[in-house]
Structure formats: structure tokens, C-alpha cells
C-alpha positions in Angstrom: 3.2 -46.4 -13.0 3.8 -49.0 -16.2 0.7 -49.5 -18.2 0.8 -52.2 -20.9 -1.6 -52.8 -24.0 -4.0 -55.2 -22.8 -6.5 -57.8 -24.8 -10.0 -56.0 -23.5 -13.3 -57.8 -23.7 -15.3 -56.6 -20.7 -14.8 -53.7 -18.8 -16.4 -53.8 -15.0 -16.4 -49.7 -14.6 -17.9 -49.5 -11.1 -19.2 -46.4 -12.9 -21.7 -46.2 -9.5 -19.6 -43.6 -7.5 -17.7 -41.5 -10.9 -18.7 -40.1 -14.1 -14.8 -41.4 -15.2 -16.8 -44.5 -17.9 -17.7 -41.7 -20.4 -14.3 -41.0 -21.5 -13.8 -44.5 -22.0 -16.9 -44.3 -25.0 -14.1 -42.6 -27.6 -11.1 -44.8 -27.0 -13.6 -48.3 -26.7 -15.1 -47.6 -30.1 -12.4 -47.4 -31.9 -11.1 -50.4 -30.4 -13.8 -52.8 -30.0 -16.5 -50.9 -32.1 -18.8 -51.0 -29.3 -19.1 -50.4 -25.5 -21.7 -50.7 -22.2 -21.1 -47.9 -19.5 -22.9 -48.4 -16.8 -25.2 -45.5 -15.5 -22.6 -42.8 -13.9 -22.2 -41.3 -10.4 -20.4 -38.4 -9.2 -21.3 -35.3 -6.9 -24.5 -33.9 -7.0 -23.4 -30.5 -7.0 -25.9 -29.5 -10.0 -27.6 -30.6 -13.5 -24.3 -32.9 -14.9 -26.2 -34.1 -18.1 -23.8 -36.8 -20.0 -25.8 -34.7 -23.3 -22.5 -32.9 -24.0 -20.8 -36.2 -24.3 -23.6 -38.4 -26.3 -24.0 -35.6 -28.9 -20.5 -35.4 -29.8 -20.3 -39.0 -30.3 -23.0 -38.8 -32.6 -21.4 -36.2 -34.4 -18.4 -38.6 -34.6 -20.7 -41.3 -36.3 -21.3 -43.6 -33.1 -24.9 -44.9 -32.7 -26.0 -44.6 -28.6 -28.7 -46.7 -27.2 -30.1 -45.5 -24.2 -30.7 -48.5 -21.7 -32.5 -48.9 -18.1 -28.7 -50.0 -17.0 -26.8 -47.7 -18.8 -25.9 -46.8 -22.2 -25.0 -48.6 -25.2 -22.8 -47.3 -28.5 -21.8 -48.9 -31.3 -19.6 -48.0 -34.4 -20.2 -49.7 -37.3 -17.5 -47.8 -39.5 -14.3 -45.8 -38.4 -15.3 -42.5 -36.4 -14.9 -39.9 -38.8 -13.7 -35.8 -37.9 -16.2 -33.6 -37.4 -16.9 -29.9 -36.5 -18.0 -29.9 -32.6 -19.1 -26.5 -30.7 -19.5 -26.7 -27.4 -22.5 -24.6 -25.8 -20.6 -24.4 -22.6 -16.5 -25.0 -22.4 -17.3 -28.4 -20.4 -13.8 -29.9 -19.4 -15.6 -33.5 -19.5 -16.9 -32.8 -23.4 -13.4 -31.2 -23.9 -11.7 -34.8 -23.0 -14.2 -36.5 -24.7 -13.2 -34.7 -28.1 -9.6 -34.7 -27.8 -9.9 -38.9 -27.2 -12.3 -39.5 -29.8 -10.6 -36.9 -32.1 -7.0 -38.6 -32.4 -7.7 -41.7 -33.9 -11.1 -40.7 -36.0 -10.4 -40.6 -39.8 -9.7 -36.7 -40.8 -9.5 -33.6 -39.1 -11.5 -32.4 -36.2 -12.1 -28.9 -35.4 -13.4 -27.9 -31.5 -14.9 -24.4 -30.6 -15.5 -23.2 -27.3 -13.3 -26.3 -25.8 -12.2 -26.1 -22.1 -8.1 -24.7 -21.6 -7.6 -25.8 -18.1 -4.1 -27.1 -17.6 -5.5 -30.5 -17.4 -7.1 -30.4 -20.8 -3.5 -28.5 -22.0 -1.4 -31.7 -20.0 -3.7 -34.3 -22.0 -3.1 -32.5 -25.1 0.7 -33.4 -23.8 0.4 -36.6 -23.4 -1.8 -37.6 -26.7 0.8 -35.5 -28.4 3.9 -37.8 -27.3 2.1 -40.6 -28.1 1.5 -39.5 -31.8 -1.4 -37.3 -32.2 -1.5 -34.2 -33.8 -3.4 -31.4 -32.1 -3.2 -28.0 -32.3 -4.8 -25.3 -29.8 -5.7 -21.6 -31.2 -6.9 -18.8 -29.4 -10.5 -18.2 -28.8 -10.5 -21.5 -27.4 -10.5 -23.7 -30.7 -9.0 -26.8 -30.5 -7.5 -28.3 -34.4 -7.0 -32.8 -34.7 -5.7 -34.5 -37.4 -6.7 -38.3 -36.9 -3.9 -40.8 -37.3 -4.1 -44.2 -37.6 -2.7 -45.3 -34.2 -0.9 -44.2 -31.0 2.4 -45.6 -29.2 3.8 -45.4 -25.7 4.4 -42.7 -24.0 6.9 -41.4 -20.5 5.0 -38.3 -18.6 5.1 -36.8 -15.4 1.6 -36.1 -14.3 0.9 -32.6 -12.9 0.2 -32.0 -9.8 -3.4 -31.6 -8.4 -4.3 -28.0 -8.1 -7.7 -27.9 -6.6 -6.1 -30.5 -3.7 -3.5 -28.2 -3.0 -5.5 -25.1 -2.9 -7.9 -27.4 -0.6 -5.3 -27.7 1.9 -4.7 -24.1 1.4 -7.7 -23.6 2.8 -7.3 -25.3 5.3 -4.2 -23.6 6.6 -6.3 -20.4 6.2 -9.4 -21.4 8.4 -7.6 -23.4 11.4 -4.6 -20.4 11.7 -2.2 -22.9 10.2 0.7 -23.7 8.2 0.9 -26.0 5.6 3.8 -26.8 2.4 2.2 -28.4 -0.2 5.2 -30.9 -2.6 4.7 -30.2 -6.1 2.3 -27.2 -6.1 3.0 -25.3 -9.3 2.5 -21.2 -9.2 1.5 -21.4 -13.2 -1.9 -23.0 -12.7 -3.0 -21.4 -9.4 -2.2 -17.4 -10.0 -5.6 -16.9 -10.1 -6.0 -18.8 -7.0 -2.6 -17.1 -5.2 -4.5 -13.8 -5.8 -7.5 -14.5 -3.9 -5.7 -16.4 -1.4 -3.0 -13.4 -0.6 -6.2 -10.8 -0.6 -8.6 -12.8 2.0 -5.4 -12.2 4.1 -4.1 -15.5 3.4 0.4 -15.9 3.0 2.6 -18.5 0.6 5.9 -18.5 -0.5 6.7 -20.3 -3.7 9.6 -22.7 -3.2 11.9 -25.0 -5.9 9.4 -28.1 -5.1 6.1 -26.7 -3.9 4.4 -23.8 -2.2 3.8 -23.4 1.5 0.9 -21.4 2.7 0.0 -20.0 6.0 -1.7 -17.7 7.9 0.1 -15.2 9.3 -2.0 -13.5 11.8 -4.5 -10.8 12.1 -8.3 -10.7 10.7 -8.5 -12.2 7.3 -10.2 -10.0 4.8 -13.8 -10.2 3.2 -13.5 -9.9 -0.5 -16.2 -10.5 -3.9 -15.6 -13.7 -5.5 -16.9 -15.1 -8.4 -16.8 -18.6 -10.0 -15.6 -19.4 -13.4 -14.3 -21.6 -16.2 -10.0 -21.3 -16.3 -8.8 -19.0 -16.0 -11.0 -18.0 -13.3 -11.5 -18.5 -10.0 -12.4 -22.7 -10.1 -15.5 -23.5 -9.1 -13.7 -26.2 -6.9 -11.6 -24.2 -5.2 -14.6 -22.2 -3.8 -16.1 -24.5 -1.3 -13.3 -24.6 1.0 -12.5 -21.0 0.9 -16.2 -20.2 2.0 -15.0 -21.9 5.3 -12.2 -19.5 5.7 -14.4 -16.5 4.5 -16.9 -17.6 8.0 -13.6 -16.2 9.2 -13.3 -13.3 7.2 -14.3 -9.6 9.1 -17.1 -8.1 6.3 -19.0 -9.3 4.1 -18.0 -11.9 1.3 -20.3 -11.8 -1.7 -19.7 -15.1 -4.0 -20.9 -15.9 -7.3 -21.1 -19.1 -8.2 -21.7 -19.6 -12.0 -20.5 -23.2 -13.2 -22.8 -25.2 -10.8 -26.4 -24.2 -10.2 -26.6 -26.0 -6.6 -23.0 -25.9 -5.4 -23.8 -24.0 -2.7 -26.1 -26.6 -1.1 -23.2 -27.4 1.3 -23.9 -24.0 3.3 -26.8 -25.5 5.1 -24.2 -27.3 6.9 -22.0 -24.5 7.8 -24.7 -22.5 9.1 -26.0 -25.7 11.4 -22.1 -25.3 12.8 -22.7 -21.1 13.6 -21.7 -19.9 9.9 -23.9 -16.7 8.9 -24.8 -17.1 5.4 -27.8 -16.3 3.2 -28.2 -17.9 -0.2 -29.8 -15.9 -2.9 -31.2 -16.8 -6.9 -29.7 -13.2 -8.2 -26.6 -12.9 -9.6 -25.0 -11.0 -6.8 -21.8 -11.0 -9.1 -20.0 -8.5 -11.4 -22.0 -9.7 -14.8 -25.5 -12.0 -15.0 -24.3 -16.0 -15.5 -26.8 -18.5 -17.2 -28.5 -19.2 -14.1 -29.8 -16.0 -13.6 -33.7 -16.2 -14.6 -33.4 -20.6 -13.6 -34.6 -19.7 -9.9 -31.2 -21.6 -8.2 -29.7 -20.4 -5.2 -26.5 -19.6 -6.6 -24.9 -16.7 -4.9 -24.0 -16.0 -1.3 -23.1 -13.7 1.1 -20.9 -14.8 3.9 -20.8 -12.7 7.3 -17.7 -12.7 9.3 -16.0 -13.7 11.4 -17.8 -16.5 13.3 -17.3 -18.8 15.5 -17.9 -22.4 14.2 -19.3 -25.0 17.1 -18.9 -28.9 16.6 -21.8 -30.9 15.3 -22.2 -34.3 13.3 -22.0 -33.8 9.5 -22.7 -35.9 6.1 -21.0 -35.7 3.1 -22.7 -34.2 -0.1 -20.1 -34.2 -2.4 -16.1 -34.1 -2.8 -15.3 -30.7 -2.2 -18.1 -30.1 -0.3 -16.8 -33.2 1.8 -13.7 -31.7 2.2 -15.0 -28.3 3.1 -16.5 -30.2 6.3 -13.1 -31.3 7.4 -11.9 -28.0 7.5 -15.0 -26.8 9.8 -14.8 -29.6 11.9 -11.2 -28.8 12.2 -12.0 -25.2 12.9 -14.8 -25.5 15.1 -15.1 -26.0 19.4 -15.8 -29.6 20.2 -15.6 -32.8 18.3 -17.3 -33.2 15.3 -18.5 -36.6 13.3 -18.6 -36.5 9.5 -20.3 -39.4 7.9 -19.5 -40.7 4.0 -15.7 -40.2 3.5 -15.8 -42.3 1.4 -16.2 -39.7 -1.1 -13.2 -37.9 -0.3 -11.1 -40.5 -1.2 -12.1 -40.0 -4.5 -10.3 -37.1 -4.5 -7.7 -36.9 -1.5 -5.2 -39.6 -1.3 -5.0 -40.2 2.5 -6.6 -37.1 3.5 -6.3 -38.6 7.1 -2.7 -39.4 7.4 -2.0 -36.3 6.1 -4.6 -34.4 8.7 -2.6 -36.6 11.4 0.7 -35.3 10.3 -0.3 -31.9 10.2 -1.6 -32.2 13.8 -5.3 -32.6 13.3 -6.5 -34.7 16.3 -8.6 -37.0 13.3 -9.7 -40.8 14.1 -11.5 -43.1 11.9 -14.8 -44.9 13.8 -16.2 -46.8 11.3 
């Protein structure tokens, strides 16, 4: 895709059904000096506070007004460089930083910053287009503001947590699926659950194919985390396969404190699975004395039965499809629409893989 500098004066977000707006606050203030954002959507998988973002803003020099219809910032001088440290390596906050960072006046220094390949393939891009960032260890991130940006060519990467999604998938239903421009580099950690659950891939020149490949898949300990762990959103489709697992599967979630409200579901469909407020994992996570239902264990295998689903959240969403598709009988899911916000024709691509799938409404 070509994008060309535009004249911008209003900005219609449609911030109702993402949490996308924010990252526009950095790049609108230094344009216009001031920006509206609408009051933001996205799943409602657990506490998403837009604090993270607003604070660092500050910190930059913006002035935020909170308002019944969203929020309101202003910058009445250049942003300057400042000294940011995250409380919790947020990938959002991370964005926000690196986009607000480049063109402030001085040098910004980021601690506890996110490292997923994403915020490693921005880094890329703000690089070719003239920034001047520099990533330590200990997750510290180092920007020198400069005075403007150019063009830039890039290849996007490919979507990781949509290919280990139709991983998943593959696993649960006894499939076989290749996946085009799946890249081994940022799924290892993903590959390693995947091959000891029971799961099989081979990775090729252009993408990976995974598969099952017979027999009783494996019940394993799993526990959520920030890269490079085990992503949070890769766990909600392979608690569908682990229904299908022989043992016992104990899972940890730690980034989300209510990502495992989707389980209510399974268990409606046959799935036997108890939610717990411990930390059933390997060490205690931050929501270990908040009282959430954040850990799990999964009893295997069952067999899933048909019933008529609604969509909670992307993933989640997803997750559903791959029940339905696993289950006896025909299933309804209600609220796509939030899939698409994160699977480009999820349905053609069921169709093609065989999935007997057909839109009603």
C-alpha cells in the first residue's frame, strides 16, 4: 500500500470498536498541537486503563483534558524528551513512546519498554524513516528526537498470533493447515508448546505448515507472559485443543486478569474446566491477592457438543470457531464482527480449508 502526506484537520476515528486512536495522540500533537480521540473500544478481556498512555504524554509536556466524549490534549510548545518507566512492559505504552519520542526535542530514555517483534519492526520502520533509536538490554529503549521524518519502503511482518490461531485450529479439529509467511523467529516459544501438546509443523522457505499427526495430544502446564513468553493471545485457542488433551492442563494466565472469562462457553459446549483466583503457575503474578479468576485447569479429552455462541472478544471469538468446528452438530456464533478486526476473511479461508461455515446474517 502507498500512503501519501496528507493536509489533516479532522480525524473521524471510529474509536468505538479499537483502542487504535491513542497512538495517534503522539504523532497529532506534534502536527496540529492538539487532538480529540474519541472514547476507545476494544476486548474486554480485563482492566485496559489508557493511564499508561495519558501519563506519558504528560511526561512529554502535553496537557489532557478528560471529556464525557473522549479526551482532549493540547501542546502548547514542542514535546520535549523525557525519562519514562513503565510499571508494566505494556506494548500499547511502548508504541506510544517510540511515536511521541522521535520527533520530541532531545533525547528520551524508556525502561521496562515492551520487545515483541512488533515493537522491534516499528523501531524498523521509524528508523528508515529517520529516527534514531537505540534498544539495550534490560529492556531500555534510547531516542534522540529529530526534527522530521521522510518516506519510507517496508515489508510488514507477518501476524504471529493469526497464524498460531490457525495452528490451533489444525490441532483441535485433527487437521492440516500451511500458513504463507509464518516466520520460526517470532513463534519458537509458541513451536515449543505446540510440538509438546502433541501438535506437528514443518518450517518451509515461505511459511510453516502445522498438523496433527495422530494419537492423544498431551496435557502440559502453561503459563502466560510478556515476549518472550508464551502470548497471552495465543492462549485462548490452545485451551480448545487442550479440551482435547488426555491429563490435566494447568494454565496461568498473568497479562489479563479476566481472559479466561471465555471458558464459560466451552464448558456450556462439554469442556471440563474449573477456574481458580490462585496462581496455579510456576511463580505468583500481580493478580495474585486481586481475587480474579485467572488460572485454570483443563480436563481432557472431551467431547465438545454444538450449541449457539456470542462473541466476547477477538481471540476469544476465534477460540469459538475452533469449538464449533470441533464439536457434533451445528453451532451459531453471534458478533463476528469482532473477528474481523483481527482475521482477514476468516470465512473464506475456513471454506477453503473445508469447514462447512455459512454466513446467516
Amino acid at each position: 500500500a502507498s500512503v501519501e502526506q496528507a493536509n489533516i484537520a479532522d480525524v473521524d476515528a471510529h474509536a468505538g470498536a479499537s483502542r487504535i486512536p491513542i497512538l495517534f495522540c503522539g504523532p497529532l500533537l506534534h502536527r496540529l498541537g492538539h487532538a480529540f480521540i474519541p472514547d476507545l473500544g476494544g476486548c474486554r478481556i480485563g482492566d485496559r486503563p489508557i493511564d499508561f498512555h495519558l501519563d506519558v504524554l504528560r511526561q512529554f509536556g502535553a496537557e489532557v483534558d478528560k471529556r464525557p466524549q473522549g479526551l482532549y490534549l493540547s501542546a502548547p510548545e514542542r514535546l520535549r524528551g523525557t525519562k519514562v518507566d513503565l510499571p508494566f512492559p505494556s506494548v500499547g505504552a511502548t508504541e506510544q513512546v517510540l511515536l511521541t519520542g522521535v520527533l520530541a526535542e532531545g533525547v528520551t530514555e524508556l525502561r521496562n519498554a515492551a520487545i515483541e517483534p512488533e515493537i522491534i519492526d516499528l523501531i524498523a520502520v521509524l528508523q528508515k524513516m529517520g529516527a534514531i533509536i537505540t534498544v539495550h538490554t534490560d529492556r531500555v529503549i534510547r531516542i534522540t528526537g529529530v526534527d522530521r521524518l521522510g518516506g519510507y519502503r517496508h515489508r510488514a511482518m507477518s501476524d504471529r498470533l493469526e497464524a498460531a490461531s490457525w495452528a490451533c485450529a489444525a490441532l483441535a479439529t485433527q487437521g492440516d493447515v500451511y500458513v504463507r509467511g509464518a516466520e520460526q523467529k517470532d513463534m519458537m516459544t509458541f513451536l515449543n508448546v505446540f510440538r509438546t501438546v502433541g501438535g506437528a509443523f514443518d518450517v518451509g522457505d515461505e511459511g510453516i505448515r502445522f498438523w496433527h499427526p495422530g494419537g492423544a495430544l498431551r496435557a502440559l502446564p502453561l503459563e502466560t507472559d510478556v515476549h518472550p513468553g508464551f502470548q497471552t493471545d495465543w492462549q485462548q485457542p490452545l485451551v480448545v485443543a487442550l479440551t482435547q488433551a488426555t491429563g490435566l492442563s494447568i494454565l496461568h494466565e498473568t497479562v489479563y486478569e479476566n481472559r479466561l472469562g471465555f471458558t464459560e462457553a466451552l464448558a456450556s459446549m462439554g469442556a471440563t474446566i474449573q477456574l481458580y483466583r490462585e496462581c496455579l503457575g510456576g511463580t505468583p503474578c500481580r493478580f495474585g491477592q486481586r481475587n480474579f479468576l485467572h488460572s485454570a485447569v483443563i480436563s481432557g479429552p472431551t467431547k465438545l457438543h454444538a450449541a449457539e455462541l456470542v462473541i466476547p472478544d477477538l481471540r476469544g471469538g476465534f477460540s469459538y470457531l475452533i469449538a464449533a468446528l470441533s464439536a457434533q452438530g451445528t453451532s451459531v456464533v453471534h458478533g463476528i464482527e469482532l473477528i474481523n478486526r483481527g482475521y482477514e476473511d476468516f470465512l473464506g479461508k475456513l471454506a477453503g480449508l473445508g469447514a462447512r461455515v455459512e454466513r446467516v446474517a
